[in-house]
N, C-alpha and C positions, 0 to 999 in steps of 0.2 A: 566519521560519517554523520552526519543529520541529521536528527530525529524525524523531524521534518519529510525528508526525505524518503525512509525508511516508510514513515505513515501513509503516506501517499504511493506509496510500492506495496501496500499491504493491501490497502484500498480497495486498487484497482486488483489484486487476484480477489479480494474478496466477490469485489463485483463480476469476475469473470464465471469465480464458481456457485454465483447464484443461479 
């Protein structure tokens, strides 16, 4: 899997549960 990928999957929940 992609770090990359992964970062950017983190991101966006982060941003969801702001």
């Amino acid at each position: 899997v992609s770090y990359k990928w992964l970062s950017r999957y983190f991101s966006l929940s982060s941003n969801e549960a702001k």
